[in-house]
C-alpha positions in Angstrom: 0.0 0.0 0.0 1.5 3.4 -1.2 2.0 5.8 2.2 3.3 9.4 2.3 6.9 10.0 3.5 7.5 10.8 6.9 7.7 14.4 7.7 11.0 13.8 10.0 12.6 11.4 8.8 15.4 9.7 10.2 18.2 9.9 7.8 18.6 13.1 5.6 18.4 11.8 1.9 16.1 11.9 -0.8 13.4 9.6 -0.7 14.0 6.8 -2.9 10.9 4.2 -1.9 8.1 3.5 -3.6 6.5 3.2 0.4 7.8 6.8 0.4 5.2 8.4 -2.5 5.7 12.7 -1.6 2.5 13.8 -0.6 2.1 17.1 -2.9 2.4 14.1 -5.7 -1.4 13.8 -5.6 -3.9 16.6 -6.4 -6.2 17.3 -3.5 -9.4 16.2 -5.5 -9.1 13.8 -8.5 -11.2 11.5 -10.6 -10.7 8.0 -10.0 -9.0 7.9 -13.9 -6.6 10.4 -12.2 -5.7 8.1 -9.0 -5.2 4.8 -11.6 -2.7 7.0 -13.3 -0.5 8.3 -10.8 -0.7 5.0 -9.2 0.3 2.9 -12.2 3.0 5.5 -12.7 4.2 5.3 -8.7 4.4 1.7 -8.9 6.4 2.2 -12.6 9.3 4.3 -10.3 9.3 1.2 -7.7 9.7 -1.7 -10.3 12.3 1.1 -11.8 14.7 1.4 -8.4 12.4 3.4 -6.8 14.2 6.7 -7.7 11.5 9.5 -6.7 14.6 12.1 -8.1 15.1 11.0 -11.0 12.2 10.6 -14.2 12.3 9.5 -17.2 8.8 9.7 -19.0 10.2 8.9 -22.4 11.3 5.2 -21.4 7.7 5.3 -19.3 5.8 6.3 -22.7 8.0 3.2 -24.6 6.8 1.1 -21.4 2.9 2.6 -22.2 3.1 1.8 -25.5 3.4 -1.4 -26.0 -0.8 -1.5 -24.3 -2.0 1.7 -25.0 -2.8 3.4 -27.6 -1.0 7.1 -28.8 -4.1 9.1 -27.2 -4.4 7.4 -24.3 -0.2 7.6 -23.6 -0.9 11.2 -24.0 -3.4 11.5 -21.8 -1.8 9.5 -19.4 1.7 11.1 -19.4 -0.2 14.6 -19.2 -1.7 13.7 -16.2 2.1 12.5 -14.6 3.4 15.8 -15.6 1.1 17.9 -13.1 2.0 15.9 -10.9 6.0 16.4 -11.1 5.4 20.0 -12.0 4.0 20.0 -8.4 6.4 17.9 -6.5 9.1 20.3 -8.4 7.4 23.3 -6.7 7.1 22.0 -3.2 10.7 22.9 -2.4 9.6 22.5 1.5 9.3 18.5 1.2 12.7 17.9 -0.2 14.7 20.2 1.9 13.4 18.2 4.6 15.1 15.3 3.3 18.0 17.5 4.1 18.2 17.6 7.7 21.8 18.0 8.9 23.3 18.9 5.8 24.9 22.2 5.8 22.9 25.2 3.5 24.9 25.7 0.7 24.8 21.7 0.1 21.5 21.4 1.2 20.0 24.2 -1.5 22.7 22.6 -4.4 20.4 19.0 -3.9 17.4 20.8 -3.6 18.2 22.7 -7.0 19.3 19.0 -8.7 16.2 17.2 -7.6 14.2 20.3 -8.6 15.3 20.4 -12.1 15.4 17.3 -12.9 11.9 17.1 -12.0 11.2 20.1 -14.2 13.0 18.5 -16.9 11.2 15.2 -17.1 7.8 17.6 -17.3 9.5 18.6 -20.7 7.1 17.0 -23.4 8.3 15.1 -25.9 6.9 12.9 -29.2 5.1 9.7 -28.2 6.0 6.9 -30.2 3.0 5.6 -32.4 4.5 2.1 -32.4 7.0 -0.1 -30.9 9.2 -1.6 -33.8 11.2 -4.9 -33.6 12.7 -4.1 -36.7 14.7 -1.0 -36.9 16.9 -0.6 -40.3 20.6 -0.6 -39.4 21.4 2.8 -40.3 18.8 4.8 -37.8 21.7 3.9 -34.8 25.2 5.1 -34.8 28.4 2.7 -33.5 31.7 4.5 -33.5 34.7 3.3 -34.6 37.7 2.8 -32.1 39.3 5.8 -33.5 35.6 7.8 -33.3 35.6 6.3 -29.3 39.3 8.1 -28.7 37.8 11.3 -30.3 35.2 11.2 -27.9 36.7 10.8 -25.0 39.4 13.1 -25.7 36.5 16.1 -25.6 35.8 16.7 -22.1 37.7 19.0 -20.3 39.4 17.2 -17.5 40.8 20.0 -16.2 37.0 20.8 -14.9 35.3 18.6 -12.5 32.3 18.5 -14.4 34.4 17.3 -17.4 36.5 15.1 -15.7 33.3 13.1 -14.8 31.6 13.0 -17.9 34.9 11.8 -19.3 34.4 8.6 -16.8 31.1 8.3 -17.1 31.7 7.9 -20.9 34.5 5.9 -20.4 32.5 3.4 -18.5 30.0 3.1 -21.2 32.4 2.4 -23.9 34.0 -0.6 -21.7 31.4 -1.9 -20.0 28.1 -1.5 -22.7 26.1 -0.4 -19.0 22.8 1.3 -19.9 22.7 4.8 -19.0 20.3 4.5 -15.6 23.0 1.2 -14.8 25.2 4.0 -14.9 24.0 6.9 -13.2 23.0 3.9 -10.4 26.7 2.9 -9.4 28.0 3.1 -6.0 31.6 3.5 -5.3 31.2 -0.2 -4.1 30.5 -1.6 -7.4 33.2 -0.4 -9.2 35.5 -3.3 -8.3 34.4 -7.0 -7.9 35.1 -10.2 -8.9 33.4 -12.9 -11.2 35.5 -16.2 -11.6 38.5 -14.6 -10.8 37.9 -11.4 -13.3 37.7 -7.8 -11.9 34.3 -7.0 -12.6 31.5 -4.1 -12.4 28.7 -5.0 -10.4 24.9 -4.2 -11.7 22.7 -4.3 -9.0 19.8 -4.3 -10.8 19.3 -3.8 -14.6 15.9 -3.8 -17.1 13.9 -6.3 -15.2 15.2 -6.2 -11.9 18.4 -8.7 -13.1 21.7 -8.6 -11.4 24.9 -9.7 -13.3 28.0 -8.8 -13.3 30.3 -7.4 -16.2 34.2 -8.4 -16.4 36.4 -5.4 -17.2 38.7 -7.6 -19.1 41.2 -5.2 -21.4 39.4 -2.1 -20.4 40.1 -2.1 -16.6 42.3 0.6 -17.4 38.7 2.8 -17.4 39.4 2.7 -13.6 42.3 4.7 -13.0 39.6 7.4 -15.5 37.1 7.2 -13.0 39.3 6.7 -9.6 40.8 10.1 -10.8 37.2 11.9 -11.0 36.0 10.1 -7.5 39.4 11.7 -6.0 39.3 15.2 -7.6 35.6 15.4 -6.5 36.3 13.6 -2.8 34.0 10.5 -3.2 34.5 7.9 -1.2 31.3 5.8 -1.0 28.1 6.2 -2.5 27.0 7.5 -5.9 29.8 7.5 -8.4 28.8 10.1 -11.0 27.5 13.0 -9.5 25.7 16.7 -10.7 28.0 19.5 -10.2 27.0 23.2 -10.0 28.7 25.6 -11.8 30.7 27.0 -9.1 32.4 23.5 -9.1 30.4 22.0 -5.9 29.9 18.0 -5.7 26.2 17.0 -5.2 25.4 14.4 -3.0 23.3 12.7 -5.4 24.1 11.1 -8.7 23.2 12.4 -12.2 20.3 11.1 -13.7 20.5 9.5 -17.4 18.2 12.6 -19.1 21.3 14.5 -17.4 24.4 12.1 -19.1 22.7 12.4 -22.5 22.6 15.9 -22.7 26.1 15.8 -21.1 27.1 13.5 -24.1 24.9 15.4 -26.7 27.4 18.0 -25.8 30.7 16.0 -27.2 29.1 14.3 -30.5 25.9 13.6 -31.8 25.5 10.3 -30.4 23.4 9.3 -27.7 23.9 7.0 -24.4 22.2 4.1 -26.1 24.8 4.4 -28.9 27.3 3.9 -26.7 26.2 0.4 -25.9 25.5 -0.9 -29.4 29.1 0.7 -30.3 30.3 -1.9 -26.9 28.1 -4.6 -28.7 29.8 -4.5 -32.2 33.5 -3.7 -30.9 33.4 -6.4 -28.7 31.8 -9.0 -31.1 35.0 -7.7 -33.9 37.4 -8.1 -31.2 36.0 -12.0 -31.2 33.6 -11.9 -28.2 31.2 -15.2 -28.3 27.7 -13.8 -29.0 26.8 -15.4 -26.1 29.0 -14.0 -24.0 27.9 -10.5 -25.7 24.3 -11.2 -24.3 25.2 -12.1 -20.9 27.2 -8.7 -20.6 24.8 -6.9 -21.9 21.7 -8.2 -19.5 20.0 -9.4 -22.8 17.4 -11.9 -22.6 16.9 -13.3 -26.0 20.0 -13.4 -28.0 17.9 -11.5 -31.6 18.5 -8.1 -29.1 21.8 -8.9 -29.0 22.4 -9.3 -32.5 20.4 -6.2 -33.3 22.9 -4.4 -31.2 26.1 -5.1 -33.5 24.2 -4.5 -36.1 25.2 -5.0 -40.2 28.7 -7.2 -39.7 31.3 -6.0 -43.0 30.9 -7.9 -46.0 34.9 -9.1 -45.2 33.3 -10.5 -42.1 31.3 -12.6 -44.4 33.3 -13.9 -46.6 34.2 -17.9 -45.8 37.8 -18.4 -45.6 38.0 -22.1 -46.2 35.5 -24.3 -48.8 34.6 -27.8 -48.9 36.2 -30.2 -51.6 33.4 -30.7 -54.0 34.9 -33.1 -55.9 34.0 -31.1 -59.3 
């Protein structure tokens, strides 16, 4: 059953329960239509991780889609965005989530949690139809040379630059998605599956844990263990906002935040990033299988749609049968 947070609660940190539902988030009068939305959409965050900070109504319109029509979606998501537009305005129930923190750092979460509510209010085109078939060309996969290029853009002289230089990194040797992403703890970052240093996903698309073996790109480590150092991280969220007069947030960035981060480097977004892991790693000789697993893939046809069109050269067979013409 879905209860209001607390009013004092014990530990100061945003709420992050679905049993923690902020009360401004429903109207004080509604239709029962109203109450089925907001409820289908409160229990959507919980099966998500439960992140009342961070939104992301696209992936929530994808997740719509696929039983309701484009009208109803709209009417639907319409009906989610009064309600963030109000939880963005009661400023008064997330600084008391605050309790104990100095201002300064107190008003710099506030301000995060606040825009990133007002940015998921943003509206954006609801797909008319969910597609299993997507031609090749609609998705981008860089090239390792295209990968260096990217990562050599962010200034890592900046803090903010520094972390979206790690945060990338990670992407590129890891294939995480970009909520896997903006989820890690400093604890994840380094442990072990059959002997391999690994990075640990908690819980991906479907609430599945695995794990994902570094392999040649450990070396994204020293990347990130630089950022965590410059910014003073210790424990806790790995990639975190930062305000423009250089202050760490105590929360992490959400992945409507890292794409426009990225959007900022090339014109490629997070997604792209993990089909480019896909079809590097399947060229470098990765087993398929092996492909799926790191990827959290269920059936192995996602997997392949990942890499993509393979180069006629990869076609080609090297060695024939004797026919005996």
């Amino acid at each position: 059953m879905l209860q209001p947070a607390p009013t004092n609660p014990s530990k100061p940190s945003p709420v992050s329960s679905i049993g923690n539902v902020p009360p401004s988030y429903y109207p004080a009068s509604m239709t029962r239509t109203v109450k089925n939305r907001l409820a289908t959409y409160a229990h959507y965050v919980g099966n998500s991780g439960g992140k009342w900070e961070r939104h992301n109504l696209e992936a929530y319109a994808l997740f719509l889609s696929q039983s309701l029509q484009p009208n109803s979606v709209k009417a639907h998501l319409s009906t989610v965005r009064q309600a963030l537009a109000r939880l963005a305005r009661d400023r008064d129930y997330w600084y008391s989530y605050t309790q104990g923190m100095p201002m300064l750092e107190a008003k710099a979460a506030v301000d995060e949690i606040v825009t990133r509510l007002r940015d998921a209010v943003e509206p954006f085109k609801v797909p008319t139809k969910i597609s299993q078939e997507t031609p090749d060309d609609t998705f981008k996969r860089l090239t390792l040379a295209e990968q260096r290029e990217l990562l050599s853009k962010p200034d890592r002289d900046t803090l903010a630059g520094l972390r979206d230089a790690a945060i990338i990194g990670m992407a590129l040797a890891t294939g995480l998605r970009a909520d896997e992403l903006c989820s890690l703890i400093v604890a994840d970052l380094r442990r072990y599956v059959g002997g391999e240093l690994a990075v640990h996903v908690r819980e991906g698309k479907g609430g599945k844990e695995r794990l994902v073996p570094y392999g040649a790109e450990k070396g994204v480590l020293v990347l990130v263990d630089r950022w965590l150092a410059r910014a003073g991280i210790t424990e806790g969220d790995v990639f975190r906002g930062v305000t423009k007069g250089g202050d760490v947030l105590p929360t992490g960035i959400d992945p409507n935040t890292f794409a426009r981060r990225l959007a900022r480097y090339a014109d490629v977004n997070p997604h792209d990033l993990r089909r480019t892991y896909a079809k590097t790693r399947y060229q470098q000789g990765m087993d398929l299988l092996a492909i799926r697993d790191n990827l959290g893939h269920a059936d192995i046809r996602t997997t392949q749609g990942y890499i993509g069109t393979i180069d006629v050269s990869e076609r080609v067979p090297t060695a024939g049968l004797d026919y005996g013409g």
